[in-house]
Backbone bond lengths (Angstrom), bond angles and torsions (degrees), N, CA, C in turn:
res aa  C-N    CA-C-N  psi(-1)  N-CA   C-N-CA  omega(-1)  CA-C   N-CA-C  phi
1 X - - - 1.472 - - 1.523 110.92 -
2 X 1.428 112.67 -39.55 1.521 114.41 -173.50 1.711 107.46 -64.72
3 X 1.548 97.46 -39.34 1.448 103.98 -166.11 1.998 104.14 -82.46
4 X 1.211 116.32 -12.74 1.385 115.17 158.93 1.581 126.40 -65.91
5 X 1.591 111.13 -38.65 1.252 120.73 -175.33 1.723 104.81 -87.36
6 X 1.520 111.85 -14.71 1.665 104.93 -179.77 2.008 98.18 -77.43
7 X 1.517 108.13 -39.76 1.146 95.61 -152.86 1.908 95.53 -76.89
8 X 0.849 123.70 -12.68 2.160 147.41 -165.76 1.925 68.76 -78.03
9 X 1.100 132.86 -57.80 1.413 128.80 -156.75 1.910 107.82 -69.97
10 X 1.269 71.07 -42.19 1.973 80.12 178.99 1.712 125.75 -70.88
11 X 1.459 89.52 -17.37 1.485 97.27 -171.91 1.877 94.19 -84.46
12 X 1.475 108.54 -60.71 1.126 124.15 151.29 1.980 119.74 1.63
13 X 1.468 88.21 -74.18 1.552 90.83 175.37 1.297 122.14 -74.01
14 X 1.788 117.40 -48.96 1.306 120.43 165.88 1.886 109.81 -28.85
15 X 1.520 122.40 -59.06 1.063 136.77 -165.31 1.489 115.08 -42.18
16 X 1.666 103.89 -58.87 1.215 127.08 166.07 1.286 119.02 -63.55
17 X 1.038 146.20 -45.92 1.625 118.50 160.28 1.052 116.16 -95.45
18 X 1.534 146.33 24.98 1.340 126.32 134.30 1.559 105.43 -64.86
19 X 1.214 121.87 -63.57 1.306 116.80 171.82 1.689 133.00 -14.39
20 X 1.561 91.03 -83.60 1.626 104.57 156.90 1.766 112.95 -26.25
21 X 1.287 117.60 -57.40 1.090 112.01 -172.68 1.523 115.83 -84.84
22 X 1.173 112.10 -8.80 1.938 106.34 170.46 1.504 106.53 -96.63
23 X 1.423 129.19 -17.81 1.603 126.71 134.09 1.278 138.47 -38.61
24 X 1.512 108.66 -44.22 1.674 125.59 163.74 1.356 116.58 -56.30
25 X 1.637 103.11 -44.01 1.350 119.42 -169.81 1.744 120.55 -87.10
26 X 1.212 102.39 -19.52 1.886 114.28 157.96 1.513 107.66 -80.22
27 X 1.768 126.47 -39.79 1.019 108.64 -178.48 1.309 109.00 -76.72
28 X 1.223 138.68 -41.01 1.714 127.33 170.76 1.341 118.44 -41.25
29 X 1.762 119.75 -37.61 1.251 121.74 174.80 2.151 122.06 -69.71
30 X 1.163 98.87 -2.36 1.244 114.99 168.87 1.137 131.08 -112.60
31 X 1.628 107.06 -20.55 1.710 112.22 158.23 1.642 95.70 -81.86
32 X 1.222 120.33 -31.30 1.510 95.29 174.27 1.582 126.20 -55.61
33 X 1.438 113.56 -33.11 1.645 123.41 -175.74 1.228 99.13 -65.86
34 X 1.024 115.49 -64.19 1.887 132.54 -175.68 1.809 114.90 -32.53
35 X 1.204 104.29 -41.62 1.742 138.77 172.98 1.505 109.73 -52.72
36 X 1.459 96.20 -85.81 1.370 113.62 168.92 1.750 122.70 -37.95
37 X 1.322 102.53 -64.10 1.513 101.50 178.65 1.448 108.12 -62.97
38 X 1.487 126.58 -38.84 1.560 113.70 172.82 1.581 98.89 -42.24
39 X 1.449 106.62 -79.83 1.462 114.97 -170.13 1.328 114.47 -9.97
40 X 1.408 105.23 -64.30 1.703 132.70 -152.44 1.725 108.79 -60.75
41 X 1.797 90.37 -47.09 1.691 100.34 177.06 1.714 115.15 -85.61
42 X 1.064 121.46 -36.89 1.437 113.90 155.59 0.983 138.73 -92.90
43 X 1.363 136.01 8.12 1.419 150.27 -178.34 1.784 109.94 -124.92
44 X 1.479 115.34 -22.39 1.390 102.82 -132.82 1.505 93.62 -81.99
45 X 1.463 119.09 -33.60 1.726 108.89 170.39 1.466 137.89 -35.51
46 X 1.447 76.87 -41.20 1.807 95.06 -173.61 1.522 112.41 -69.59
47 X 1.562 105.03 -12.71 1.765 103.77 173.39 1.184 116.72 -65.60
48 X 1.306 129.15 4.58 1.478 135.56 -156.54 2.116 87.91 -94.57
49 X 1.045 102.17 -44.50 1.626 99.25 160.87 1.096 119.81 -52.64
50 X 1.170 128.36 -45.89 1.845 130.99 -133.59 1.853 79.05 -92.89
51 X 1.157 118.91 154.62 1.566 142.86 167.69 1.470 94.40 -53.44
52 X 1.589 102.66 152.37 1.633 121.16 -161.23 1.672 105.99 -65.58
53 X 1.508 118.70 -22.06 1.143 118.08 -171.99 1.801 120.07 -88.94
54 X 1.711 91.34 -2.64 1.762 92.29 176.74 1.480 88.67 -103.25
55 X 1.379 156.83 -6.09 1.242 146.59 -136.08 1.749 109.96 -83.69
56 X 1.388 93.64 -37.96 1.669 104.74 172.05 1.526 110.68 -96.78
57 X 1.353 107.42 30.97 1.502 88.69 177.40 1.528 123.57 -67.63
58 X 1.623 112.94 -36.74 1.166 130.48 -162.34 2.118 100.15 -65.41
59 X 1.379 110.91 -49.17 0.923 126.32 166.68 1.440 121.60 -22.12
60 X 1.478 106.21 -62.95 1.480 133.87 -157.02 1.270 102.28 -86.65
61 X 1.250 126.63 -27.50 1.255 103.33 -161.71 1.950 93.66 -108.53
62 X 1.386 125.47 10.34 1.562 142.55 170.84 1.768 90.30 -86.37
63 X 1.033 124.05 -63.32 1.615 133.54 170.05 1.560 112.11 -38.68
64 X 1.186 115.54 -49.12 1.678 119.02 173.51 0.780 97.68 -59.95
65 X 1.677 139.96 -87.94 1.016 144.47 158.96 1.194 143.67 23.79
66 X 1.354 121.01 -61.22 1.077 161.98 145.75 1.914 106.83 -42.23
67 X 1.147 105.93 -73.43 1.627 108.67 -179.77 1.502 106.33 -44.57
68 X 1.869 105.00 -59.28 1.290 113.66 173.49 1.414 125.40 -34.06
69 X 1.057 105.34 -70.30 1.453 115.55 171.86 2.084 112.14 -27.74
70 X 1.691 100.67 -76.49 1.218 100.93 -179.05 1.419 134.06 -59.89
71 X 1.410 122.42 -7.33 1.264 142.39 165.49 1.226 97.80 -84.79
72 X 1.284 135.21 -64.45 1.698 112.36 -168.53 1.288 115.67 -54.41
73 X 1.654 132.74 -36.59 1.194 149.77 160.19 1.961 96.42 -19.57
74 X 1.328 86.95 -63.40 1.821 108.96 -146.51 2.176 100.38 -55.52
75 X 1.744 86.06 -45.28 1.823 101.44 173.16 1.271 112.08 -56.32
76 X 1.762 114.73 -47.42 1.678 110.91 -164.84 1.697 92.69 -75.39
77 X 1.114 133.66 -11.22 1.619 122.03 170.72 1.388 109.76 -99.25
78 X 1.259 136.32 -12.78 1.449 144.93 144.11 1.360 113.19 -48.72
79 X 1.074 135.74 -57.57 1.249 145.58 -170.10 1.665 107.35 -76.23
80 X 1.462 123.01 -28.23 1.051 109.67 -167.48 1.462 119.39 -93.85
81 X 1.648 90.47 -30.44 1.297 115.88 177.47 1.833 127.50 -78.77
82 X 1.261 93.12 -17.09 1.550 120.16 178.63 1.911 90.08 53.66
83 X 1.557 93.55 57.01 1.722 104.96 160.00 1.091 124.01 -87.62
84 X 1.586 137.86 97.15 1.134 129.38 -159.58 1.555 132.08 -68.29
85 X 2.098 99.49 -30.65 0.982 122.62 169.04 1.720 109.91 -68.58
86 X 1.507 113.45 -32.31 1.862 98.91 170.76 1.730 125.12 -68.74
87 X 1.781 93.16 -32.27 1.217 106.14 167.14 1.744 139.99 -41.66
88 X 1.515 90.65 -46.18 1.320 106.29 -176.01 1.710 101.73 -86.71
89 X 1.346 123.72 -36.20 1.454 108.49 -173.83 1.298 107.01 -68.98
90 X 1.582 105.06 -34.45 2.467 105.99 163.28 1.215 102.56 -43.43
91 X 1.221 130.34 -60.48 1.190 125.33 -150.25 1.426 120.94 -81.07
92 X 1.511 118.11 -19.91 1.547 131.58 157.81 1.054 122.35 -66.70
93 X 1.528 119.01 -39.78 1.467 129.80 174.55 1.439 121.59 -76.27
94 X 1.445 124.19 -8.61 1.608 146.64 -173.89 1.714 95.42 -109.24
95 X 0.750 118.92 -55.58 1.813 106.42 177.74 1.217 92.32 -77.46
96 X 1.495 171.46 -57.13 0.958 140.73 -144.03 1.593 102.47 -78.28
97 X 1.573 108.42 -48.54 1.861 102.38 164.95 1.193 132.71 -26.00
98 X 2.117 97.86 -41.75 1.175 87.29 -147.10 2.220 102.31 -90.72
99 X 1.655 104.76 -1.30 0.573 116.94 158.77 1.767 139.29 -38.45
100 X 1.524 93.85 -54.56 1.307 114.91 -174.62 1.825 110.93 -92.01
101 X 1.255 92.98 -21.35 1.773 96.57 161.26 1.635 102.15 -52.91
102 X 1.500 102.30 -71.99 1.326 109.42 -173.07 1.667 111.24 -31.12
103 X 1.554 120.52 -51.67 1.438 120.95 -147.29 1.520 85.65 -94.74
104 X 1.558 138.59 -8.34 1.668 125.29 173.61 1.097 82.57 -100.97
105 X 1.229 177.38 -136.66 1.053 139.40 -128.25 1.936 159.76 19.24
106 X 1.935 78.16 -76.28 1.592 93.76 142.97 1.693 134.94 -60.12
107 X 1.666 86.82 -49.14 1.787 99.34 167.25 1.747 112.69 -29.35
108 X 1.596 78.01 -80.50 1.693 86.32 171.09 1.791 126.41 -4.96
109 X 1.284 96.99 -79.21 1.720 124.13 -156.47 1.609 81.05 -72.67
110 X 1.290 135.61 -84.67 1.337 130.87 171.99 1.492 141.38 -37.28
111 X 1.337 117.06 7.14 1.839 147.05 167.27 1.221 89.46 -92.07
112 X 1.206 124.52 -44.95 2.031 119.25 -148.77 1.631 89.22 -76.75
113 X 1.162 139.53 -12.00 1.532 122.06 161.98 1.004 118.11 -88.60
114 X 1.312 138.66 -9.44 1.734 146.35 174.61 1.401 102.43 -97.60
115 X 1.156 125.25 11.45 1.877 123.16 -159.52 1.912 90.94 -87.41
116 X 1.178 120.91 -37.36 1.469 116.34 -177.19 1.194 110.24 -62.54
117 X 1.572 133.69 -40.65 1.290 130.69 -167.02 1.567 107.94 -87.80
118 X 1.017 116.71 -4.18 1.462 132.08 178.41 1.675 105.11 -79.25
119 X 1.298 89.36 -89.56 1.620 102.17 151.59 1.412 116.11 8.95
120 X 1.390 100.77 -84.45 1.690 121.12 -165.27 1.588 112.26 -78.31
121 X 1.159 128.32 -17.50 1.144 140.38 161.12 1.598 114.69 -73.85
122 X 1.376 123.62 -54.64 1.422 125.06 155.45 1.940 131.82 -42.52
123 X 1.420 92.04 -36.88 1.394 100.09 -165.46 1.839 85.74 -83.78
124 X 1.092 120.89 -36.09 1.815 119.20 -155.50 1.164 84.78 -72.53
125 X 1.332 129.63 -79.87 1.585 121.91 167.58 1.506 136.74 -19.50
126 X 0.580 112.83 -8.11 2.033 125.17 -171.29 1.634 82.37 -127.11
127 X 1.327 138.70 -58.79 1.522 108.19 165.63 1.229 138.08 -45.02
128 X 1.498 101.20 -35.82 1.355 103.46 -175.15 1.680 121.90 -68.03
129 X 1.451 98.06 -14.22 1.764 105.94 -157.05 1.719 89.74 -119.99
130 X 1.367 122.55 21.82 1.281 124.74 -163.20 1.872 96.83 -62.12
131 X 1.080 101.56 -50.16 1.263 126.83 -149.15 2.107 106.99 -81.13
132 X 1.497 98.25 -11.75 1.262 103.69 -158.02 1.770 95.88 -88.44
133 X 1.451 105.06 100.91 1.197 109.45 -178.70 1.999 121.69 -60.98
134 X 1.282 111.89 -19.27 1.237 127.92 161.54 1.612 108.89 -39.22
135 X 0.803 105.51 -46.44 1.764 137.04 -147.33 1.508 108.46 -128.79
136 X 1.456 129.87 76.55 1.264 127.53 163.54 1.147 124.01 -67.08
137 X 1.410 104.63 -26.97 1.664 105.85 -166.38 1.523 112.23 -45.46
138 X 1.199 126.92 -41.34 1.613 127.97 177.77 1.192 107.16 -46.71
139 X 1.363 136.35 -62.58 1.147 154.04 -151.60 1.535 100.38 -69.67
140 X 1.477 116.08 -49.46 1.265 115.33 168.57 1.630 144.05 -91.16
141 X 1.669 90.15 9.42 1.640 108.49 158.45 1.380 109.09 -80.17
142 X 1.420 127.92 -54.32 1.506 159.97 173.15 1.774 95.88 -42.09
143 X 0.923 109.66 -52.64 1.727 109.04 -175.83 1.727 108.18 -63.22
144 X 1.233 107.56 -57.19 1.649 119.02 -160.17 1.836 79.98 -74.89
145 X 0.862 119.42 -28.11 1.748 121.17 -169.75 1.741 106.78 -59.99
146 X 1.412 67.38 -36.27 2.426 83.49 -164.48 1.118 81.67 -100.59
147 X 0.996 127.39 -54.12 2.129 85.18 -165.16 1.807 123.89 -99.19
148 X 1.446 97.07 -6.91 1.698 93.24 141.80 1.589 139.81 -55.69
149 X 1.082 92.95 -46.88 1.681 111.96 -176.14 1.445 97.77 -108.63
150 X 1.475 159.07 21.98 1.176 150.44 171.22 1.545 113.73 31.11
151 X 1.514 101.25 48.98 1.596 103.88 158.97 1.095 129.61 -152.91
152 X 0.981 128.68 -173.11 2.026 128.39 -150.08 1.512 105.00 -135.73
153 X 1.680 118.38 110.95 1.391 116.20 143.58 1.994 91.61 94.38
154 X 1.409 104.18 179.16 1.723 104.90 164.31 1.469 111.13 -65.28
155 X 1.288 123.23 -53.81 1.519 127.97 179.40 0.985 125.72 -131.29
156 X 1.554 121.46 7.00 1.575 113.66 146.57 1.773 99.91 177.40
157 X 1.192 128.92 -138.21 1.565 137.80 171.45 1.372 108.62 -92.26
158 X 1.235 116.00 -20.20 1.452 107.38 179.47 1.821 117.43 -69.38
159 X 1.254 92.55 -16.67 2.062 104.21 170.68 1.414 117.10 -58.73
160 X 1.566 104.33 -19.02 1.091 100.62 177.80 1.864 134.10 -112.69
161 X 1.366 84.57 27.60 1.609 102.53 -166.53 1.606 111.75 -80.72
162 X 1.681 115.20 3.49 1.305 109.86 -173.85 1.545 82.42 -101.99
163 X 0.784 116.10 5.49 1.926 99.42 -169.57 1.401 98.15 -97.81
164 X 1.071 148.99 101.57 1.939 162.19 -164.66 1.808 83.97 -105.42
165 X 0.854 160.90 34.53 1.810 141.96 129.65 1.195 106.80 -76.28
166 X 1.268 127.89 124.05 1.224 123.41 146.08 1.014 150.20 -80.57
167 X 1.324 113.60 36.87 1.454 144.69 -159.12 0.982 83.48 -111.48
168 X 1.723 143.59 -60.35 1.398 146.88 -151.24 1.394 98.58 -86.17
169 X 1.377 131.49 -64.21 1.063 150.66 -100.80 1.928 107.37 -141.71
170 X 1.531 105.01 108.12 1.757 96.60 177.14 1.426 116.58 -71.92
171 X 1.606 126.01 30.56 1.474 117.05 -174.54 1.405 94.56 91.80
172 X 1.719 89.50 165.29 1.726 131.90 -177.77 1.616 90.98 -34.93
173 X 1.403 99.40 127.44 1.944 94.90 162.31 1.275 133.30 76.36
174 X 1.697 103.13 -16.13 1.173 106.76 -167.48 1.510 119.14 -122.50
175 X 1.481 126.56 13.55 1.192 148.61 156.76 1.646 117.35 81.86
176 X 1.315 87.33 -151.21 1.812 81.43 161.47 0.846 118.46 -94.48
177 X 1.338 117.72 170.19 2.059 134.08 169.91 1.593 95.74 -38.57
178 X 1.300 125.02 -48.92 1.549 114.50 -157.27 1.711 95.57 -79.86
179 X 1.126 134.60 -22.96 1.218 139.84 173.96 1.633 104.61 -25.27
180 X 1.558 95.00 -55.34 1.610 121.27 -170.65 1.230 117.78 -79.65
181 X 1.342 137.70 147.93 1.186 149.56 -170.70 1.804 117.06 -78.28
182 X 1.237 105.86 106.06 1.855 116.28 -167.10 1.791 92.10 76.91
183 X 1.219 116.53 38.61 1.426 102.99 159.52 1.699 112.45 53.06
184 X 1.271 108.86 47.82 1.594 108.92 -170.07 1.830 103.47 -150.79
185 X 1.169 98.90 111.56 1.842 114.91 -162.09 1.540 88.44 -61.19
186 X 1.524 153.59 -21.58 0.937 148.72 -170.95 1.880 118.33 -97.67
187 X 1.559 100.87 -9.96 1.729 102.02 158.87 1.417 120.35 -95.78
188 X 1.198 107.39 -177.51 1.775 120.83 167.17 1.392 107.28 -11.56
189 X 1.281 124.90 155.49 1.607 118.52 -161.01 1.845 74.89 -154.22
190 X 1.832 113.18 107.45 1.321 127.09 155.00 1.454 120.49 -54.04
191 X 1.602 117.88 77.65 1.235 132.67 -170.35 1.829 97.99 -62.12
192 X 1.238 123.46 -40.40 1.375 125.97 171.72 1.410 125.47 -39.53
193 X 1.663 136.61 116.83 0.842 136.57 139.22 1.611 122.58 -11.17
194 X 1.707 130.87 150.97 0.887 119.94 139.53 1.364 132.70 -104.08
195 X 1.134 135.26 16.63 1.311 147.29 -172.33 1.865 103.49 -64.44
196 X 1.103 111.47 -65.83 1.198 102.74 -164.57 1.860 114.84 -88.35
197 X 1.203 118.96 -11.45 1.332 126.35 149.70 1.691 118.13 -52.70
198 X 1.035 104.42 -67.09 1.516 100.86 167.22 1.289 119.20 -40.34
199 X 1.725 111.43 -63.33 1.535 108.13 -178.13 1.505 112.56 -37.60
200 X 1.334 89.45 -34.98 1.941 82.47 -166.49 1.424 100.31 -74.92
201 X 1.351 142.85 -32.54 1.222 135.43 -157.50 1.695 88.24 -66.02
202 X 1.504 100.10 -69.43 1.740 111.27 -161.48 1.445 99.92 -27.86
203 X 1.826 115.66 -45.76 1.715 117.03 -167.23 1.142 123.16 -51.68
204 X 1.594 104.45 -48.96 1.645 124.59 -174.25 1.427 96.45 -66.86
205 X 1.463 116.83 -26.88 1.955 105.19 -176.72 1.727 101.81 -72.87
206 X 1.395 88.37 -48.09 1.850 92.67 -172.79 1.438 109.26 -54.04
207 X 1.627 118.43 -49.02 1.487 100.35 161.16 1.318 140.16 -53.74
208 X 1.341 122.73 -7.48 1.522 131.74 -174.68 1.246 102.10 -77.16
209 X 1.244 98.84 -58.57 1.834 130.20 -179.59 1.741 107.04 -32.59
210 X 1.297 94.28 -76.27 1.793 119.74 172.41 1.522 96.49 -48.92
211 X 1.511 142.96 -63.93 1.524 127.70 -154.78 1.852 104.90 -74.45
212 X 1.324 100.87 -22.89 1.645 112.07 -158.09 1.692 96.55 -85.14
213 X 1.276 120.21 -38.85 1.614 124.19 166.50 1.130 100.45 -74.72
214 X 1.166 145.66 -56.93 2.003 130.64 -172.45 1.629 92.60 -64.95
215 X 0.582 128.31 -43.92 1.970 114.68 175.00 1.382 118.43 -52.88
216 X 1.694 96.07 -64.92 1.820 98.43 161.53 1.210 130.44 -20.33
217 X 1.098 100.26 -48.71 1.392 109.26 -156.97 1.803 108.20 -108.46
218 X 1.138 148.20 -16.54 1.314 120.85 82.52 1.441 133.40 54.45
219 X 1.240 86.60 -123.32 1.483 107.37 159.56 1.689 111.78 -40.97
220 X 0.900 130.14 -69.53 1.504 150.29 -165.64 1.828 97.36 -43.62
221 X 1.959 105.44 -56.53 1.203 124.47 -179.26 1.702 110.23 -40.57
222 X 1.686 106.74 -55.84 1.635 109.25 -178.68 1.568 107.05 -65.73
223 X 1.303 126.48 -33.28 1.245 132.76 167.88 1.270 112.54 -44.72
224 X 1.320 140.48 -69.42 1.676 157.70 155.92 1.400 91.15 -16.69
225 X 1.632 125.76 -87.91 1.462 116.07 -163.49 1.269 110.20 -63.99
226 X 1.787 129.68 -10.42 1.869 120.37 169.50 1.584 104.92 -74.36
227 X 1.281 120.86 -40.97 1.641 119.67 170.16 1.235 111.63 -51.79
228 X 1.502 127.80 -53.46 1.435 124.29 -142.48 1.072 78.80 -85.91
229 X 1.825 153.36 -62.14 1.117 145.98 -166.56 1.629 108.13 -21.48
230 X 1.899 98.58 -69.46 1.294 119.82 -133.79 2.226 90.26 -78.57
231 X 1.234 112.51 -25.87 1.983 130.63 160.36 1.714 100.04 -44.47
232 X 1.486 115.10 -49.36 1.472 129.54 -155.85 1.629 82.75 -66.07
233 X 1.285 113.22 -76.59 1.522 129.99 -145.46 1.393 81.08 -65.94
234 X 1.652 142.96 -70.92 1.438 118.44 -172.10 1.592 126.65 -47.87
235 X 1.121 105.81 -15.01 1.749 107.67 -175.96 1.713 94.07 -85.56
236 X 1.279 101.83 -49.14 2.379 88.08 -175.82 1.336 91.66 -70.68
237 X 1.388 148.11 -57.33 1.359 112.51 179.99 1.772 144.08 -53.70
238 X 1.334 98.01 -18.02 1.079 114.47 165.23 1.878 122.16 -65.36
239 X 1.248 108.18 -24.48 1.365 131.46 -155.11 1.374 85.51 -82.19
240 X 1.811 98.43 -51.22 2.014 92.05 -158.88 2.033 94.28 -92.76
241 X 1.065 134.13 30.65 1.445 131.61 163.19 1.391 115.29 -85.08
């Protein structure tokens, strides 16, 4: 009797944190959507700069998301139901995640040395189209660019000396309006490049990126051995039914 009510206890606990953790794991899949669509609606133009391989980022990671979501769903009814068949498709779909956590991860830390040529390829481009009234978006990457980071152009105001409108442009040398401090060609003039300010921003993101997936996943890892446990104990009970 004792040893009926220890193992009634074990199943018990197994139950409860697989659970817990396919709850964790639907709610991550919904802060992932939440993420993405921010991204997508305030960021997602500006991918038209970024190199062809960030362009769907916003996309992709609403798409993860999405999977996430319906798999954690699939565990918290695995877990409750002691479904072995929901169990195991959680548990295929969570190591393969947790797989690819691991390898965006690496991505991460290994981008932050390509982040300058990115950079400088983005910023030359958004100069080049500064002017293309069709097409603001440059103009308004270039703005939030300069007066976030208090600087002017890839490497200084002189980037902007082919652009003759003065609509854009405070004159020879002296960049755009946002170059200037409150957007006014007659204050402080951000003699600073932005090239390597940026790089650093993108880095410090890519490191966030990289520490926040090796944690994930982590987490995800103790998750794997609370599933496989709680798979174990439904398969010997199944045995003696």
């Amino acid at each position: 009797m004792g040893r009926d009510n220890l193992d009634k206890q074990i199943v018990i606990a197994m139950k409860c944190l697989a659970f817990s953790f396919s709850c964790l794991f639907w709610l991550s899949g919904l802060a992932l959507i939440i993420v993405g669509g921010i991204i997508k609606n305030n960021y997602g133009d500006y991918f038209k700069y970024a190199d062809n391989k960030f362009m769907t980022t916003p996309v992709f990671i609403i798409v993860i998301g999405v999977i996430v979501f319906i798999i954690g769903f699939l565990g918290c009814f695995g877990a409750i139901k002691e479904n072995s068949y929901a169990m195991s498709s959680f548990f295929m779909v969570i190591v393969i995640i947790f797989i690819l956590e691991i390898i965006v991860g690496i991505l991460a830390f290994v981008y932050t040395s390509k982040v300058e040529n990115f950079a400088d390829d983005a910023l030359k481009r958004a100069v080049e189209d500064v002017s293309d009234e069709d097409d603001p978006l440059a103009k308004e990457l270039l703005d939030w660019m300069q007066n976030k980071f208090r600087c002017c152009g890839v490497l200084g105001p002189f980037d902007f000396n082919n652009v003759t409108d003065s609509n854009f442009t405070c004159g020879f040398d002296k960049g755009l309006k946002s170059c200037h401090r409150k957007h006014d060609c007659k204050k402080t003039l951000y003699s600073v490049g932005c090239k390597l300010k940026f790089s650093d921003f993108i880095k410090q993101n890519l490191i966030v990126v990289g520490s926040i997936s090796f944690g994930i996943s982590t987490i995800k890892f103790f998750g794997i051995v609370c599933v496989c446990g709680l798979m174990k104990v439904i398969s010997l009970r199944n045995e003696y039914v």
